[in-house]
Structures are given as structure tokens and as C-alpha cells.
C-alpha positions as CSV (number, residue, x, y, z in Angstrom):
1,X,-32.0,-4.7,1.6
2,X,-30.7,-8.2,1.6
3,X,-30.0,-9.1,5.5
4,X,-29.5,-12.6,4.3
5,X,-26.2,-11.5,1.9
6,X,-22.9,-12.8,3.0
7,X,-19.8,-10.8,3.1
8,X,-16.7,-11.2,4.8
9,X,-13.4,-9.0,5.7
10,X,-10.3,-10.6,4.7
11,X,-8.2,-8.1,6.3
12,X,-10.2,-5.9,8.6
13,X,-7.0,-5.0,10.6
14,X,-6.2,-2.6,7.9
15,X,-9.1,-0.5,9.1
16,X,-7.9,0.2,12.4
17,X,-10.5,1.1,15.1
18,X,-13.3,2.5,12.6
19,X,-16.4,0.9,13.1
20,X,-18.0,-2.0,10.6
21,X,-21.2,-1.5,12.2
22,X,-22.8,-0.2,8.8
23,X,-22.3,-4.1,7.3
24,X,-23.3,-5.7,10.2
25,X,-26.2,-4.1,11.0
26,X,-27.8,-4.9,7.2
27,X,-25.6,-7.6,6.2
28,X,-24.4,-11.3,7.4
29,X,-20.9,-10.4,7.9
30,X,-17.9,-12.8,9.1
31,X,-14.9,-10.2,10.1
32,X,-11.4,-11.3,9.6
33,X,-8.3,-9.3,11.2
34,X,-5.8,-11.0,8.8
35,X,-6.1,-13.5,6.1
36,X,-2.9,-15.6,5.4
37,X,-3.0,-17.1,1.7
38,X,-3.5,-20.5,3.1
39,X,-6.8,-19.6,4.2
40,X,-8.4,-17.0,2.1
41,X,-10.1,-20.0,0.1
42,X,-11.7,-21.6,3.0
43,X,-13.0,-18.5,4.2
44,X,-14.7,-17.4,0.9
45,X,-16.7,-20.5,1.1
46,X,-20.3,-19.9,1.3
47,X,-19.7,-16.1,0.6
48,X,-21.1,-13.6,-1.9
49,X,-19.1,-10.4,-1.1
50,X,-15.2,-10.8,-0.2
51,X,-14.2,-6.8,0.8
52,X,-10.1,-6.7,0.6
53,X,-7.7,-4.2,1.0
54,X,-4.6,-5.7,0.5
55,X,-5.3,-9.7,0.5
56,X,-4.3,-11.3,-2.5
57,X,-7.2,-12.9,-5.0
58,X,-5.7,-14.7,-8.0
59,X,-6.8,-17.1,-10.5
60,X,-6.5,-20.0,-8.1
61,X,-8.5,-18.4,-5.8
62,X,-11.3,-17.3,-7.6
63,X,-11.7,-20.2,-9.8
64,X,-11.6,-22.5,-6.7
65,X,-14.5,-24.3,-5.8
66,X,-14.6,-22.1,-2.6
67,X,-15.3,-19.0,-4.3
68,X,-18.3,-20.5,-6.7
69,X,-21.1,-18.4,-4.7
70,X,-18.8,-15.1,-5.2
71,X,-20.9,-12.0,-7.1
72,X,-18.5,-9.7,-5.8
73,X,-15.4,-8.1,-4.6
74,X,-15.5,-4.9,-3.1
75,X,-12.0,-3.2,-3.2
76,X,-11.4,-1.1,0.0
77,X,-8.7,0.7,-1.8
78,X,-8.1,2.7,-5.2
79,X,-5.4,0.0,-6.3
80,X,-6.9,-3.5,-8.0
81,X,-3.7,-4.9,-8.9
82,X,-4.1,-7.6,-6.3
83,X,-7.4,-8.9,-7.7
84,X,-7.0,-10.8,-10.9
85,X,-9.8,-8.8,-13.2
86,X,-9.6,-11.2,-15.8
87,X,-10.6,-13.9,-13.9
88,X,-13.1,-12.1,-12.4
89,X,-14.9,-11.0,-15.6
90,X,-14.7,-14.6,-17.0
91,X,-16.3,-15.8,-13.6
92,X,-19.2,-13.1,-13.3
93,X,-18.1,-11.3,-10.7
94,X,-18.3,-8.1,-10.3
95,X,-15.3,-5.7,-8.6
96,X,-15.5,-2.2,-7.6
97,X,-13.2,0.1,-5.7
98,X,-13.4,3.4,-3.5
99,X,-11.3,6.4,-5.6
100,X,-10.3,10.0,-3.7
101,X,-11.4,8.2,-0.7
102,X,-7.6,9.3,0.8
103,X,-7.1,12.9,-1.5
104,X,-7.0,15.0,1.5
105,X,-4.9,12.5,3.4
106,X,-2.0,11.6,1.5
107,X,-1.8,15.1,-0.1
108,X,-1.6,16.1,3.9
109,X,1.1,13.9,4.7
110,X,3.1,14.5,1.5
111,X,3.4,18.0,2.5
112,X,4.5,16.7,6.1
113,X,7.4,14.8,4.4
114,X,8.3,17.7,2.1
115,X,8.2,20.0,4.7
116,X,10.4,17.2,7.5
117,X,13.0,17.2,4.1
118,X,12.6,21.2,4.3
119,X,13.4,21.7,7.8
120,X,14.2,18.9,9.7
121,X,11.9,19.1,12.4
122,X,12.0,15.6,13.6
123,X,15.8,15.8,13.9
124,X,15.5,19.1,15.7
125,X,13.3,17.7,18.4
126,X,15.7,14.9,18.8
127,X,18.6,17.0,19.6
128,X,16.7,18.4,21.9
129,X,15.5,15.1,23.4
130,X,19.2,14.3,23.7
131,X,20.3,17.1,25.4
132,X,22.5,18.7,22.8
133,X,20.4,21.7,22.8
134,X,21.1,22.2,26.6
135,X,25.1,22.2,26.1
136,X,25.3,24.6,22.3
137,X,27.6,27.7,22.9
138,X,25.2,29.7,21.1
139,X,21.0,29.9,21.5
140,X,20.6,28.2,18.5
141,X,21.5,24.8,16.7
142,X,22.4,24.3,12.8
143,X,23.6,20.6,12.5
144,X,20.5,20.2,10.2
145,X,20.3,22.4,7.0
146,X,16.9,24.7,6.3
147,X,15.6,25.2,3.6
148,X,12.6,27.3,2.5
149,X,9.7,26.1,0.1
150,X,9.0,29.7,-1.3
151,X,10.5,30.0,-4.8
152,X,11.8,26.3,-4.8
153,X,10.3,24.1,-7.9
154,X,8.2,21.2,-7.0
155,X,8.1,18.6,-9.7
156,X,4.0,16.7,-9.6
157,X,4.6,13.1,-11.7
158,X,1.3,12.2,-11.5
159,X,-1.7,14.8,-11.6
160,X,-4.8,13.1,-10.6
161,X,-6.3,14.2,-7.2
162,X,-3.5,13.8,-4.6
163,X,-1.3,15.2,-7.2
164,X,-3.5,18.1,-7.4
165,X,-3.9,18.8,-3.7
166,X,-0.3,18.4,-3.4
167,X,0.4,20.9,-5.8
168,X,-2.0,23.4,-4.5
169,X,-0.5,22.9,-0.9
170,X,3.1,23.3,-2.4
171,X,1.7,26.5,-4.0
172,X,0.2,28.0,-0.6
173,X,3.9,27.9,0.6
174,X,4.9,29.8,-2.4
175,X,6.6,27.2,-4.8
176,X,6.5,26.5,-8.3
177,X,5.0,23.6,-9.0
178,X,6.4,21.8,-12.1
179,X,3.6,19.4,-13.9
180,X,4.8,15.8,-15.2
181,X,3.7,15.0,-18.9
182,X,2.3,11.0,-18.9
183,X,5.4,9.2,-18.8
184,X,5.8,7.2,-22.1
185,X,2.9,8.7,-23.7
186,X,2.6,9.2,-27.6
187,X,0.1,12.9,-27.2
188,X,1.4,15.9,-28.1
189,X,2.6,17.6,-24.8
190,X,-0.3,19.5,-23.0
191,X,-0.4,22.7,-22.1
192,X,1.1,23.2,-18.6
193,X,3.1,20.1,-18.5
194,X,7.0,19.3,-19.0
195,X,8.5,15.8,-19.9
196,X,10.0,13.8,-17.1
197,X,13.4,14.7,-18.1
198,X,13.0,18.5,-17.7
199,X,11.2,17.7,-14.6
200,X,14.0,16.3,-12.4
201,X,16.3,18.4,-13.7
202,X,14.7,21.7,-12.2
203,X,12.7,20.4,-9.6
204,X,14.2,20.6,-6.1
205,X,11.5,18.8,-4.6
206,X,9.6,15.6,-6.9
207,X,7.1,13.8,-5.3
208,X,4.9,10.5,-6.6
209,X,1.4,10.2,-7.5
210,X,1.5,7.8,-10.6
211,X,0.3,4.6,-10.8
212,X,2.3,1.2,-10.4
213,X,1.6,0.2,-14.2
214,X,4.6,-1.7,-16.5
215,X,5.4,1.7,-18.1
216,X,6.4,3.4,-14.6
217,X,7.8,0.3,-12.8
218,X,11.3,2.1,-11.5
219,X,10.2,5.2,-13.5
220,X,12.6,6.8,-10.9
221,X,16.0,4.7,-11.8
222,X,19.7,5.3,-11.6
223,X,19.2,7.8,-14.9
224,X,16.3,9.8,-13.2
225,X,17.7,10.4,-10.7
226,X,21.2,11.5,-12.1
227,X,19.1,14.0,-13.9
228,X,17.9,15.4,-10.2
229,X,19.5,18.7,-9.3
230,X,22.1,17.6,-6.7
231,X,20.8,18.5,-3.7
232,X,17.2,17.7,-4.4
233,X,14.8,16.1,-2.7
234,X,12.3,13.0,-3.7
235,X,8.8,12.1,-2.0
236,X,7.0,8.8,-2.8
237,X,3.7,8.2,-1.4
238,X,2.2,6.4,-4.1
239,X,4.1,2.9,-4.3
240,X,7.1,1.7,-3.7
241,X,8.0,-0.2,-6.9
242,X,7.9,3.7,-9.4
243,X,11.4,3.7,-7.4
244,X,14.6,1.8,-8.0
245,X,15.9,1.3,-4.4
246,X,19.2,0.0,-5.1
247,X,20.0,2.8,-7.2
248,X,18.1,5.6,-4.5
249,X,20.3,4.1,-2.1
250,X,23.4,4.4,-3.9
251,X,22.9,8.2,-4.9
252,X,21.5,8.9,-1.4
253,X,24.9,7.3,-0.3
254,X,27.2,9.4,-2.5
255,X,25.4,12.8,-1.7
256,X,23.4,13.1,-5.3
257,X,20.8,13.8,-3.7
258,X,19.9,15.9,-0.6
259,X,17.3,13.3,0.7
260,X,14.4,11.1,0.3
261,X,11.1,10.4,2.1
262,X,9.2,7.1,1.6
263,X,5.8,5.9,2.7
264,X,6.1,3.2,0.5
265,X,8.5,0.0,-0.8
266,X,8.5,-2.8,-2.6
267,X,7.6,-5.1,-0.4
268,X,5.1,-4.1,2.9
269,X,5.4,-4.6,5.6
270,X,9.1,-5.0,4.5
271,X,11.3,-8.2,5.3
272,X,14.2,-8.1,8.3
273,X,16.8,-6.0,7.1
274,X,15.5,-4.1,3.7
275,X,18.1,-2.0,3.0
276,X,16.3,0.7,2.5
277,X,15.3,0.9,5.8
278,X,18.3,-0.7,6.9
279,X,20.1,2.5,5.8
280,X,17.0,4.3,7.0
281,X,18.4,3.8,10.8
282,X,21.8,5.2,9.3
283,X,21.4,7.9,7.0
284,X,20.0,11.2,8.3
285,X,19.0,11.7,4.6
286,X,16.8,8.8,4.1
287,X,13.4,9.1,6.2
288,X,10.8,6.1,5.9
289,X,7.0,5.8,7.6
290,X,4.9,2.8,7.4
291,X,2.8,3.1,4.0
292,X,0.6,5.5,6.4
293,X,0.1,8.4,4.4
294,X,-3.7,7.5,3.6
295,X,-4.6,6.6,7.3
296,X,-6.4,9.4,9.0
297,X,-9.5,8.7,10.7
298,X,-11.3,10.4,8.5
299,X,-9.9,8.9,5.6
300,X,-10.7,5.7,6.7
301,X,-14.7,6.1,7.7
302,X,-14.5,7.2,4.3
303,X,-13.7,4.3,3.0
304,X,-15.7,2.2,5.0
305,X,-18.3,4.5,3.9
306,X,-17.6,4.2,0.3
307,X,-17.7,0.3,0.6
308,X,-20.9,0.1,2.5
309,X,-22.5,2.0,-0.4
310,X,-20.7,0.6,-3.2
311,X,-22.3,-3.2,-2.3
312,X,-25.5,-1.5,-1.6
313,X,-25.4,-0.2,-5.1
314,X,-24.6,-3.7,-6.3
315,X,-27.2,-5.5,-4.5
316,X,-29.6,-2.5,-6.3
317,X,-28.2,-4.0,-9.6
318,X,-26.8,-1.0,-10.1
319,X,-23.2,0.0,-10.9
320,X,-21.5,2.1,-8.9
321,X,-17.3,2.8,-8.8
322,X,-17.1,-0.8,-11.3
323,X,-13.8,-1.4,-12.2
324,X,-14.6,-4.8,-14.3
């Protein structure tokens, strides 16, 4: 192994408190907490292996005289969009990522937000925080309606692993699970899956696991979600941009739907007063965590994992999780 190979973190925040010990205890490495676009440039200078999660590397960047000793970028995420491939490939470099690193994790916390829209647990406790609990008439309190997941439709758009773990959790609490056809695809309709359409209009619960590609860009728009069974519920844990927000916001406002739990929007973290989460502090229907869902420790030394192993495979001359 090369100890001589430079690599640095853009944006090592993102890992929390798992340890990088694995790169610097074989590697040269230079740790970031945060890169700010004015100075990812600078700090590529001098390095062969730029690991991102979320830092931006565009054309500019990567043709820049800054980033000529580059042989590659190691993706510490599924997502590439914000590495500009092309580019890339023209330049030599090579880019690989770390899939099903966060399965278990997301498909986890999905079912936490499914289950929250289910039962209202959160606004339970609160009652109870506030002292309403202490001053009911009766032993009980009702303000938030309950539902139960047994015999309720869950509609899957997007089938890979999380949406496969999802559905298998769903089905553990006794739903049907409803299985999303490729939106805009041209195959003949597989076994075992319906079209969008018929989707939302029997599901009472749909949750997210697509990809942000042109042809699902605000997949979930004014029309989807008129076709949602009023008094349904949608879960998007995948990104925030499958979902028009204006128009969630305005059917959320008029009681089309029953509620909605994001762990994602458009923009992260989210400029002073979104209104999605504007209306988040408002609405009792709207619920909104901080693009979490894939976070758990475990998760995470995954990744870190997955990385470490990915540029040793590299530095092997072999290829291992590629994406170019």
C-alpha cells in the first residue's frame, strides 16, 4: 500500500464522530470539516483522492489547474449527481461510490415516519410534556387520530434495496404493500407491479425510494397527489426534488391529504423560512427531520468502510463500485 497517496475530506463533518483512522493510518490524508465552493479548488491542489459526500465538483473544478494530480473521486454516498462524470471521464479520473451502505437505515427510519403518521407518538408525548394529559376528564387522550398499519395499502415507488426492506417491514405489520412500475418506462408492466396512477389511488400510505433523475423530478405533483386517497399519507426519504412542495403544501393545507413526513427538500440544509418547514412549525400534519434517515452509527462506519476499500481497490488497479 501506497503511504505516500494523498487524499483529502472535503466534508468530513458529514461523518459525524466515526473514526477516519483507517485512511490515516495507510494514507497521507488532509481532513476538512466543511468545504465552501470558494475553496474546494485550493484544497485539491497537490491531491490524488478527493472523498465527498455532498461538496460540489463541476467542470470548473475539475478542469482547474488545481485538480491536474486528481486519479480519483471516491463518493461517500450512493448519489453522484454532484460530481460532473463527464468531465471526469474526459480527465481520467476515476469515481466510485458506496451503494446499500444505508439499506437498513433509511428502511428503519421510514417505518419510524410511517409509523409517527400512524399514531402520533411524538404528539402524544408532547401533550403529555404540556400537562394536558394531567387535566383530561377521562384516562385517555384522542386529539390525535390512530390509525392501524394492518390491512392498510402501502404504495413502494421505487423497489431497489430500501424499497425492499421497507416493504418487508410494512408487511411484518400486516399491510399490503403496493409495488410502483418504473415511472415513464416503455416495458411491458412486470409481474407484481401497478402504474403510478393506480398506485396513489389505493395506497394509504406512499413512500419514496426513486432516484432524482429528469423523468421523476416532481414525480409527486399537484395531479399525483389529487389521485391520493384523501386521507393518505406520503413518506419521502429519498430526495427532496421527486416532490412538488408548493403543491404538497397546498393539498396538506386544504385537508387532501392526511399528512406528510419529509427527510428531505430541495434545498439542504434549507434557507430561513422554507415554507415547507415554515408550515412544518404550523401544521400538525406536516412532520420534517433533517435529511437523517441514513445516519445511524452503523450506517456510517459502513461507509467509511466501503470508502476505505473502494480506494484500496483503486490503488490495486482494480475496479471496485466504478460509477465512470
Amino acid at each position: 500500500m501506497d503511504a505516500n497517496v494523498r487524499v483529502v475530506f472535503l466534508d468530513a463533518a458529514t461523518f459525524g464522530d466515526t473514526s477516519l483512522q483507517v485512511f490515516s493510518t495507510q494514507w497521507e490524508c488532509s481532513v476538512y470539516p466543511f468545504s465552501h465552493p470558494q475553496t474546494v479548488e485550493e484544497r485539491l491542489r497537490g491531491q490524488q483522492v478527493a472523498v465527498v459526500n455532498k461538496v460540489v465538483l463541476d467542470r470548473e473544478i475539475l478542469s482547474s489547474q488545481m485538480a491536474r494530480e486528481l486519479k480519483l473521486i471516491a463518493v461517500a454516498a450512493t448519489g453522484t449527481d454532484n460530481v460532473d462524470l463527464e468531465t471526469a471521464r474526459h480527465r481520467g479520473i476515476g469515481v466510485c461510490n458506496v451503494p446499500g451502505y444505508a439499506t437498513e437505515s433509511v428502511a428503519q427510519f421510514t417505518m419510524a415516519l410511517i409509523l409517527e403518521m400512524a399514531t402520533h407518538v411524538g404528539g402524544y408525548a408532547g401533550l403529555v410534556r404540556a400537562g394536558v394529559w394531567e387535566k383530561s376528564p377521562i384516562f385517555t387522550l384522542l386529539d390525535y387520530p390512530l390509525v392501524e398499519l394492518a390491512g392498510k395499502f402501502v404504495g413502494v415507488i421505487g423497489y431497489g434495496r430500501i424499497g425492499q426492506r421497507v416493504a418487508a417491514m410494512a408487511q411484518a405489520f400486516g399491510a399490503e404493500i403496493l409495488v410502483c412500475a418504473r415511472p415513464g418506462g416503455t416495458a411491458p408492466m412486470p409481474d407484481g407491479r401497478v402504474a403510478l396512477d393506480e398506485l396513489l389511488t389505493r395506497a394509504d400510505f406512499v413512500t419514496l425510494h426513486c432516484p432524482l433523475t429528469p423523468s421523476t423530478k416532481n414525480l409527486i405533483d399537484a395531479r399525483a397527489l389529487a389521485l391520493m386517497k384523501p386521507g393518505a399519507f406520503l413518506i419521502n426519504t429519498a430526495r427532496g426534488a421527486l416532490v412538488d412542495g408548493a403543491a404538497l403544501l397546498d393539498a396538506l393545507k386544504k385537508g387532501r391529504l392526511a399528512g406528510a413526513a419529509l427527510d428531505v427538500l430541495t434545498g439542504e440544509p434549507p434557507p430561513p423560512n422554507h415554507p415547507l418547514v415554515r408550515a412544518g412549525r404550523e401544521l400538525g400534519s406536516l412532520l420534517i427531520t433533517p435529511h437523517c434517515a441514513w445516519a445511524t452509527r452503523e450506517a456510517r462506519q459502513r461507509l467509511i468502510t466501503e470508502v476505505a476499500e473502494n480506494l484500496a481497490a483503486f490503488l490495486a488497479g482494480k475496479r471496485r463500485n466504478r460509477v465512470d
